[in-house]
Each structure stands twice: as C-alpha cells, then as structure tokens.
LUMKEKE-869190 format. One record per residue: residue in three letters; residue number from 1; x, y, z negated of N, C-alpha, C in turn. Coordinates in steps of 0.05 Angstrom, whole numbers, plus 5000, padded with zeros to 4 digits. Layout:
 res   n n_c1 n_c2 n_c3 ca_c1 ca_c2 ca_c3 c_c1 c_c2 c_c3
 ALA NUM    X    Y    Z     X     Y     Z    X    Y    Z
...
REM end
This chain:
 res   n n_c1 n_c2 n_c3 ca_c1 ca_c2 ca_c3 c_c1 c_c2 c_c3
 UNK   1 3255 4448 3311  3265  4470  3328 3272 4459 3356
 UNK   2 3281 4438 3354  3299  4424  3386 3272 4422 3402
 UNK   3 3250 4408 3387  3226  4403  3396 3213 4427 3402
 UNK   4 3209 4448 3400  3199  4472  3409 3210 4482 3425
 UNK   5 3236 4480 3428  3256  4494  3452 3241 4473 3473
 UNK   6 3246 4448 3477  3241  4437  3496 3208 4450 3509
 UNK   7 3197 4448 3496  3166  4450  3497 3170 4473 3517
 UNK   8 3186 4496 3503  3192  4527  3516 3195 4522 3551
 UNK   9 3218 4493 3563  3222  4500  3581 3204 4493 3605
 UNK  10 3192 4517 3622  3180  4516  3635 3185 4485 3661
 UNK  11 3203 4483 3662  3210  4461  3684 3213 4428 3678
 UNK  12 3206 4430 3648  3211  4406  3631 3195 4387 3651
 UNK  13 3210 4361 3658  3196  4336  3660 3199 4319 3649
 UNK  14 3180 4295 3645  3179  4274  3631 3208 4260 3634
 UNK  15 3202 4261 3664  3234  4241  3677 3258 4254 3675
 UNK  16 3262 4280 3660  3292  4293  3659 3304 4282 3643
 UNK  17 3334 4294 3650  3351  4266  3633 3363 4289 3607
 UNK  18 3371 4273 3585  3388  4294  3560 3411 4288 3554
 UNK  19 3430 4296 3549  3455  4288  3541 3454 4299 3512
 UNK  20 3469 4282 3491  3462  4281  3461 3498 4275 3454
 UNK  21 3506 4289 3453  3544  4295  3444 3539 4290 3407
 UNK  22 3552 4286 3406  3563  4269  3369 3538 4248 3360
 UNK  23 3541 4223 3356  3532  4206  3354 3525 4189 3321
 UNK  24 3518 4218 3302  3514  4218  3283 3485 4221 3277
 UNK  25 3472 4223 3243  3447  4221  3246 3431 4248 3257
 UNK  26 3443 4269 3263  3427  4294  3270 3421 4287 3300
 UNK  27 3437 4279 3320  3425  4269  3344 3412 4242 3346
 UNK  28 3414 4222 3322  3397  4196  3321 3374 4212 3323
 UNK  29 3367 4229 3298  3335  4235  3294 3327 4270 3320
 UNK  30 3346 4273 3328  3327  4285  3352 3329 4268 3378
 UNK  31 3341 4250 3384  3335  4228  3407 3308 4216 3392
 UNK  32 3307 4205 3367  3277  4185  3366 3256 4209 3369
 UNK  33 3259 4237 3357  3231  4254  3358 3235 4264 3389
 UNK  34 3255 4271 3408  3247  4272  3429 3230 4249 3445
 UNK  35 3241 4215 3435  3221  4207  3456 3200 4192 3446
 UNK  36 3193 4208 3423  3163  4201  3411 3147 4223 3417
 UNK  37 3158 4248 3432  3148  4267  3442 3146 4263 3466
 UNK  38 3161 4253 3479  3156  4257  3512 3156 4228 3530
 UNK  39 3164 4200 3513  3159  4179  3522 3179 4167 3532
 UNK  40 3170 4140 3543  3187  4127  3555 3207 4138 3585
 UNK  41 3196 4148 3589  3208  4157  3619 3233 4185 3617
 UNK  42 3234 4193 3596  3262  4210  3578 3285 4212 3581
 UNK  43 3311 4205 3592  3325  4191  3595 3342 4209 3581
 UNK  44 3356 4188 3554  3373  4197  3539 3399 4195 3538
 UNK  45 3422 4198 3542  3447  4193  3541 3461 4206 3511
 UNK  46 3481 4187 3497  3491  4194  3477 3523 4191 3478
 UNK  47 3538 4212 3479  3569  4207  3477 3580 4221 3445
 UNK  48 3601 4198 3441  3616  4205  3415 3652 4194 3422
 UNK  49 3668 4206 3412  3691  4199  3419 3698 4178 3394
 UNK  50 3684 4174 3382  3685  4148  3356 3682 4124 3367
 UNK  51 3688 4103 3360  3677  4074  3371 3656 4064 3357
 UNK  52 3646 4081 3335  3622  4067  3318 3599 4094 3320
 UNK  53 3571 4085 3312  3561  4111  3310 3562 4116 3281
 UNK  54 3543 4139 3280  3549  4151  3243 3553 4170 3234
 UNK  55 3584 4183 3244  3580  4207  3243 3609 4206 3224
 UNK  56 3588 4230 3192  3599  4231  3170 3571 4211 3152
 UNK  57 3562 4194 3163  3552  4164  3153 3569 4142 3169
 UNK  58 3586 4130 3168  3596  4116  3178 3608 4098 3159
 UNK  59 3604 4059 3158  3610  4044  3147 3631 4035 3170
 UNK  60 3651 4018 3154  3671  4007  3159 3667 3973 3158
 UNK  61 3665 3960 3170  3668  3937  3163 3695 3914 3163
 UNK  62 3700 3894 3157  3714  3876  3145 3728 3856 3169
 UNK  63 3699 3856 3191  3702  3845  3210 3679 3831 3225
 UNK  64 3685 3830 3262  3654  3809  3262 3647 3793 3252
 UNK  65 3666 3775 3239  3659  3743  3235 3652 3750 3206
 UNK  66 3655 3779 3194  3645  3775  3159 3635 3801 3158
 UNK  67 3603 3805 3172  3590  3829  3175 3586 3837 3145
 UNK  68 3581 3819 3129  3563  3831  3108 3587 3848 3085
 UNK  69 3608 3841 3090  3634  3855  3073 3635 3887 3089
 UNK  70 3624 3902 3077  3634  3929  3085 3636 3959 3068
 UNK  71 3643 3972 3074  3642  3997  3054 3638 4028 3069
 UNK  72 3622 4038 3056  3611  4060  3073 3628 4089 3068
 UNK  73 3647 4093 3083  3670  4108  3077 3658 4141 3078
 UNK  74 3642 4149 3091  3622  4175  3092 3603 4179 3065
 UNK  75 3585 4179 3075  3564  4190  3058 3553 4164 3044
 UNK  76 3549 4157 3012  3538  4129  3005 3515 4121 3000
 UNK  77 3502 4147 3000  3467  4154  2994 3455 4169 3003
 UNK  78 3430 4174 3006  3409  4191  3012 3391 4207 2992
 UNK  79 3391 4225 2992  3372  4246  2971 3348 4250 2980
 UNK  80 3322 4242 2977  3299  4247  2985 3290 4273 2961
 UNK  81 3281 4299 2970  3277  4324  2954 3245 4316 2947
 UNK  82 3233 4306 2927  3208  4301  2930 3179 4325 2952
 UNK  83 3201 4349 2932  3180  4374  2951 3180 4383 2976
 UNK  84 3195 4364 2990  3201  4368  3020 3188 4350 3036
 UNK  85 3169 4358 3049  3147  4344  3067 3160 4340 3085
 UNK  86 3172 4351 3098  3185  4346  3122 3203 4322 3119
 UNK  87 3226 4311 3102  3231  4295  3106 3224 4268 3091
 UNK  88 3200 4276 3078  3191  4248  3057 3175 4235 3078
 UNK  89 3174 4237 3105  3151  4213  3130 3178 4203 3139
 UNK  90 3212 4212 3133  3218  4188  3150 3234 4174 3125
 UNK  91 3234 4179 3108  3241  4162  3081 3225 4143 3080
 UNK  92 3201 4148 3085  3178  4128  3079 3190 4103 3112
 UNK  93 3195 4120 3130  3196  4096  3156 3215 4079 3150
 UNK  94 3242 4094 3132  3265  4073  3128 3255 4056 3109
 UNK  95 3240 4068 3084  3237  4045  3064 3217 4019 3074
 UNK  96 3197 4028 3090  3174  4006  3105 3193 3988 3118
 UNK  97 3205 3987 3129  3231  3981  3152 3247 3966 3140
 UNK  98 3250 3971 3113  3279  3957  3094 3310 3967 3100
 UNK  99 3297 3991 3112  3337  4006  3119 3341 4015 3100
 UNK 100 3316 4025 3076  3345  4044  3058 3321 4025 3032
 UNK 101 3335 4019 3008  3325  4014  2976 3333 4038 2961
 UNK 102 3324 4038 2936  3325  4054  2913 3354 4050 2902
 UNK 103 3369 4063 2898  3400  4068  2889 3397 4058 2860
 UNK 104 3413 4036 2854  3411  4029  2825 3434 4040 2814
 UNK 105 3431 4058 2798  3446  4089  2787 3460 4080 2756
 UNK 106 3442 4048 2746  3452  4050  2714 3488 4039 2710
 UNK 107 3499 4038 2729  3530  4028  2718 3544 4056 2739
 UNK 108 3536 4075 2749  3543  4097  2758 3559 4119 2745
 UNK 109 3580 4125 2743  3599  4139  2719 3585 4173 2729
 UNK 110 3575 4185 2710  3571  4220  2721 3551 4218 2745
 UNK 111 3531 4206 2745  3503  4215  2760 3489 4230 2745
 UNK 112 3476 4248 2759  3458  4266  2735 3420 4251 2748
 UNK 113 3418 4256 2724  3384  4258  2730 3377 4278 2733
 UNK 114 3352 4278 2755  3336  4298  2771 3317 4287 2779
 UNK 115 3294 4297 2762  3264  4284  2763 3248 4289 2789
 UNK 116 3266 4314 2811  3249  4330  2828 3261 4313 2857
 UNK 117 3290 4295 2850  3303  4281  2873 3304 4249 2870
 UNK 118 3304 4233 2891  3301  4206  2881 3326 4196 2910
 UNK 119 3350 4179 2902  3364  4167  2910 3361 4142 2926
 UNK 120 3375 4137 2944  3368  4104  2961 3396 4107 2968
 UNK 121 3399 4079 2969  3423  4069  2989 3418 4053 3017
 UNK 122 3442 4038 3034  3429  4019  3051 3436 4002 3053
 UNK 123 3433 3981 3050  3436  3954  3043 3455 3940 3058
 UNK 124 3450 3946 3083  3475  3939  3106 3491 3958 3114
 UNK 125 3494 3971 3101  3509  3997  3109 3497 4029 3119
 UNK 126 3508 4052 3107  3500  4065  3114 3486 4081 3143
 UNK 127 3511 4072 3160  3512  4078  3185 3489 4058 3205
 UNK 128 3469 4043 3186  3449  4026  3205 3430 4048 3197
 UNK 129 3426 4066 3176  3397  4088  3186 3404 4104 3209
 UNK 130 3434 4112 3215  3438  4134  3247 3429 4105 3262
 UNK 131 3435 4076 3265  3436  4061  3288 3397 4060 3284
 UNK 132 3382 4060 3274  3353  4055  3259 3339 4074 3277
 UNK 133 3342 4105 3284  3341  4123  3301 3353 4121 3328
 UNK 134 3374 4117 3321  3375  4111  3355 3363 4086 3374
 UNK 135 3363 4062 3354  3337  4048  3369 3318 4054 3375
 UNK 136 3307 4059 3353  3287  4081  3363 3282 4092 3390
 UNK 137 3294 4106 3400  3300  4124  3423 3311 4110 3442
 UNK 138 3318 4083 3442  3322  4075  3467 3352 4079 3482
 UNK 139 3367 4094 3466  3384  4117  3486 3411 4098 3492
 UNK 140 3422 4114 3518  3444  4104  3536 3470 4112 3514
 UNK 141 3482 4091 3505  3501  4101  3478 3524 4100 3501
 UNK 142 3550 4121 3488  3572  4117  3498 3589 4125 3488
 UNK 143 3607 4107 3469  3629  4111  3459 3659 4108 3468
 UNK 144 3668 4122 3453  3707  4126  3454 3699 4145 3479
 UNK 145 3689 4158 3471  3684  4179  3498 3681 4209 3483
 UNK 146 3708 4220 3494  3716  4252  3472 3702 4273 3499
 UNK 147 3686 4288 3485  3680  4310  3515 3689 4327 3503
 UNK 148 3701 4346 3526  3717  4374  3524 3712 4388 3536
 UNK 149 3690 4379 3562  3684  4406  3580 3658 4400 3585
 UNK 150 3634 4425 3573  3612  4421  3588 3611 4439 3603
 UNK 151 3604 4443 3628  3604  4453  3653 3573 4459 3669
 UNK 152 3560 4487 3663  3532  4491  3684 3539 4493 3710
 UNK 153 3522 4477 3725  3525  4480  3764 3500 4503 3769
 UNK 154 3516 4522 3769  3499  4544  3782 3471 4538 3812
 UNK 155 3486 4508 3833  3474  4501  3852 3444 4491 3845
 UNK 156 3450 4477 3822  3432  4455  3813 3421 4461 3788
 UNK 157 3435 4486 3770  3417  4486  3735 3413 4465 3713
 UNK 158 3444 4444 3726  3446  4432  3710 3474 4433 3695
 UNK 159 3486 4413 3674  3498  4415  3663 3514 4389 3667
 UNK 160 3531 4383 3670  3553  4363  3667 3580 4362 3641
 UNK 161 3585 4339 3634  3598  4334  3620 3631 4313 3621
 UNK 162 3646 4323 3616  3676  4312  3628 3691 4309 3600
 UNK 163 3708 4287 3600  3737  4286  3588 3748 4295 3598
 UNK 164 3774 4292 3586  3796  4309  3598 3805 4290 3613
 UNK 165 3799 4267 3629  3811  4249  3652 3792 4254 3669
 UNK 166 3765 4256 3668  3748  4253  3688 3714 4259 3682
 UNK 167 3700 4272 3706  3666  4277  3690 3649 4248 3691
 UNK 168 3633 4251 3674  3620  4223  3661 3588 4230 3665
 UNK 169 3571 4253 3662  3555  4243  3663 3533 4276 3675
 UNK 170 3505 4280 3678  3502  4309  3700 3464 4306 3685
 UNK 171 3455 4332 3669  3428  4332  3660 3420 4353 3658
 UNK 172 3401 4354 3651  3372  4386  3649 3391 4396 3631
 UNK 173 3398 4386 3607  3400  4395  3582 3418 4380 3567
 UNK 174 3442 4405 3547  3453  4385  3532 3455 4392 3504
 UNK 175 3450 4376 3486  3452  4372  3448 3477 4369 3442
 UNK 176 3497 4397 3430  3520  4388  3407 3513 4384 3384
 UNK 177 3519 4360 3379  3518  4363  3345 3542 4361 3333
 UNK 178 3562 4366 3343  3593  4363  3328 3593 4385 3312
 UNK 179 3607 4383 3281  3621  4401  3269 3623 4428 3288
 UNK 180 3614 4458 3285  3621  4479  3295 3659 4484 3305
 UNK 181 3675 4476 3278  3704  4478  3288 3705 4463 3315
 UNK 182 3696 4438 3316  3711  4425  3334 3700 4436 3372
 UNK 183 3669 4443 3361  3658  4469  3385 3680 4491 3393
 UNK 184 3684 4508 3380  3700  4516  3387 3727 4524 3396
 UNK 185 3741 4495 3381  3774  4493  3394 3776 4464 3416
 UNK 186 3759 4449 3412  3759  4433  3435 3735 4434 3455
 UNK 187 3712 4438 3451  3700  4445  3480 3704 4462 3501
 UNK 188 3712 4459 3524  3715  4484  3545 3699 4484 3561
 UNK 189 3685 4499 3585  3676  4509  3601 3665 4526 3606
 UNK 190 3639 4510 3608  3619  4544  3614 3604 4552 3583
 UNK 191 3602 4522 3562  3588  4530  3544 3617 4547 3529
 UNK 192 3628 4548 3523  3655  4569  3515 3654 4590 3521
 UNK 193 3648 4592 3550  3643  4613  3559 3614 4628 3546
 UNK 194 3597 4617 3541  3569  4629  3527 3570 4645 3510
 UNK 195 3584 4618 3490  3590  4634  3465 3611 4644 3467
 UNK 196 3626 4652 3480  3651  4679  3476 3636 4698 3480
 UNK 197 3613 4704 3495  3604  4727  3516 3582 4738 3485
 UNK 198 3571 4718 3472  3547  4717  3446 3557 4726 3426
 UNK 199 3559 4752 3424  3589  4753  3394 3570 4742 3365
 UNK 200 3545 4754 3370  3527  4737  3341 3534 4708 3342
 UNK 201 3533 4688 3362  3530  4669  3362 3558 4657 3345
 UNK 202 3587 4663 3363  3602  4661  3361 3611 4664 3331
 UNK 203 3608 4688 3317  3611  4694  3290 3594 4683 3270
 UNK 204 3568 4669 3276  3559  4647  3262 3574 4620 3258
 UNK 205 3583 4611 3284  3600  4593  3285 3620 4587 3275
 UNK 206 3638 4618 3276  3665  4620  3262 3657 4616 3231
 UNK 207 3630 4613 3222  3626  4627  3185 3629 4601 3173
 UNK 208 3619 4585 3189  3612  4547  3183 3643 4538 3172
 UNK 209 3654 4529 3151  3663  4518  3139 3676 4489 3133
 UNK 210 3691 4480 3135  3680  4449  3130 3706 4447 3110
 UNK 211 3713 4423 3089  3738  4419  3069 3729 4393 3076
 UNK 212 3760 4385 3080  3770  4351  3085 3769 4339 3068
 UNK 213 3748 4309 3074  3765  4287  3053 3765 4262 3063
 UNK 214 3788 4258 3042  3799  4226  3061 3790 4200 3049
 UNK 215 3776 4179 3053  3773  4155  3034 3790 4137 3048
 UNK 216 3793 4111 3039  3804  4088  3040 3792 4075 3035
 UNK 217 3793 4046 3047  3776  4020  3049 3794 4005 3052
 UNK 218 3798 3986 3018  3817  3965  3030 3800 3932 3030
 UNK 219 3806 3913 3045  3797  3892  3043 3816 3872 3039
 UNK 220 3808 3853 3022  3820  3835  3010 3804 3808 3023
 UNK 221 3826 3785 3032  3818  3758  3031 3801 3734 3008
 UNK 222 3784 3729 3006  3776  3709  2995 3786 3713 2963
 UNK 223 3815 3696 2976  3830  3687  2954 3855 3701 2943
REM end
C-alpha cells in the first residue's frame, strides 16, 4: 500500500527525501521496499524517541563488552503463515541471511502445534531483523528523538518535523508508524489537524486498542 501511494504521487522524485517516525519493524520493511523501489538516490530519514531500534521487537542487552548475553523483552518469535505469499519471500531473505533459525519448541511449556504455521527465532536477538531492514535501506537513523509536531509548509508542500525543544528535520513525505494512541495524544500540528477535520479517519484511530505488558530482564554476573 505505502508503495502504491508513492507511485500515486505525481511529483515523486528519485532524489526526494522521507521521514520514517517509529523505528520498529513496520518502517524497517517500508524503508528497505521503498529503496528497492526507487534506489539509491531516496533519501531516508528515521526518528524514534527510543535509544535502540525495534519497536515492540526490542532486545535488551547485558552490555557492550558482553554482546552475546541478551534477552528479547518484546516479541520472542516470528510466525511465518505458510499460506501467505506475501510474507514467505522475506522469511526466506532472513533465513538465507542467518537472521532468523527455526524455534526449537521441544522444552516449551503450552506451545500448540499448527501444521499451517512454522516458528523462528533470532539468534542475536530479536531486534537485529528491524536492524536487517534497515540496513537494507541505507537510512539516516535518529534516536532519543520524541516528535510531537509534524507541521505542512503551505510555501513549500512540505512537511517538517519538531520536538518539543526544537525542528529537526523538512521532506516530501512523512511515515507514522507509532501505536495510534500515542498519534493522537502526543502528535500536534497540522497532521492533528487532518485527522480532527477526517472524522472516519479519526474514529478508526480512536477503535485501535492496545493492553500493556511489562517484562523484566534481570542479569546476573558470572559468578
């Protein structure tokens, strides 16, 4: 769909720039299919107010000096739907790649079997298939960076993007992928303005749902 919108806009250039807000895997994999669509010359920018990317895939680690100690506090696996074409070509890119293995399920308390779904994990952590995509794509990462105002310049038909200290960054086009709640009690400007004015849009938004949960990751020394 992102990829057909683009296609849609008449003024599209190779060299326009994108701004890509939440730094999870839904904007990993439309930064890599945007610039396997449109190339090197793309220019992508990615802001997340997190210091890691991921999302709700996000591993925790132990520390630099002991990368390989970590625990993936989000999501721990991947579900490949066998009957789903669409996403069995990039299962296949992670497994060629060595980002994601087959989930060994036999010491698993309450997994069900399902002959129609097949499990993987990732070996280094979850949060290296969002980083796996965004290499991919090349893109300008920028974290600990919370946006709260996106802002259209009526002069120019573009869009800018600000914290609440100061604006950071000015493009054709911009991608939310945050949680809907957090769209609509912390973004302000003009996109606020859109959707206030969109009452379908708005009342889609309001329907989205989300229930909290909290994990813990403790790490222990050696000895």
């Amino acid at each position: 769909l992102v990829i057909d919108y683009f296609q849609s806009i008449e003024r599209l250039k190779e060299t326009m720039r994108v701004i890509l807000i939440g730094a999870g895997i839904s904007n990993a994999l439309i930064s890599s299919l945007l610039r396997r669509q449109y190339g090197a010359d793309l220019k992508l920018a990615v802001f997340d107010k997190s210091k890691n990317v991921g999302g709700r895939m996000t591993t925790s680690y132990d520390s630099d000096e002991n990368p390989h100690c970590f625990l993936d506090i989000g999501a721990q696996y991947l579900t490949l739907t066998k009957a789903n074409s669409t996403t069995t070509k990039f299962f296949q890119e992670l497994i060629d790649d060595n980002v994601i293995e087959l989930l060994d399920e036999e010491n698993i308390i309450g997994m069900r079997d399902n002959t129609n779904k097949i499990n993987y994990t990732a070996p280094r952590g979850i949060a290296s298939v969002v980083r796996y995509y965004f290499d991919q794509a090349a893109v300008e990462m920028n974290l600990s960076k919370h946006i709260t105002n996106i802002h259209l310049n009526s002069s120019n038909g573009k869009f800018s993007v600000s914290t609440s200290e100061e604006k950071l960054d000015e493009a054709e086009a911009v991608i939310v992928t945050v949680p809907p709640p957090q769209i609509l009690t912390t973004i302000k400007g003009s996109i606020a303005q859109l959707i206030d004015d969109n009452k379908e849009v708005k009342d889609k938004l309001d329907q989205v749902k989300f229930s909290s949960r909290f994990s813990v990751g403790l790490f222990y020394p050696p000895s």
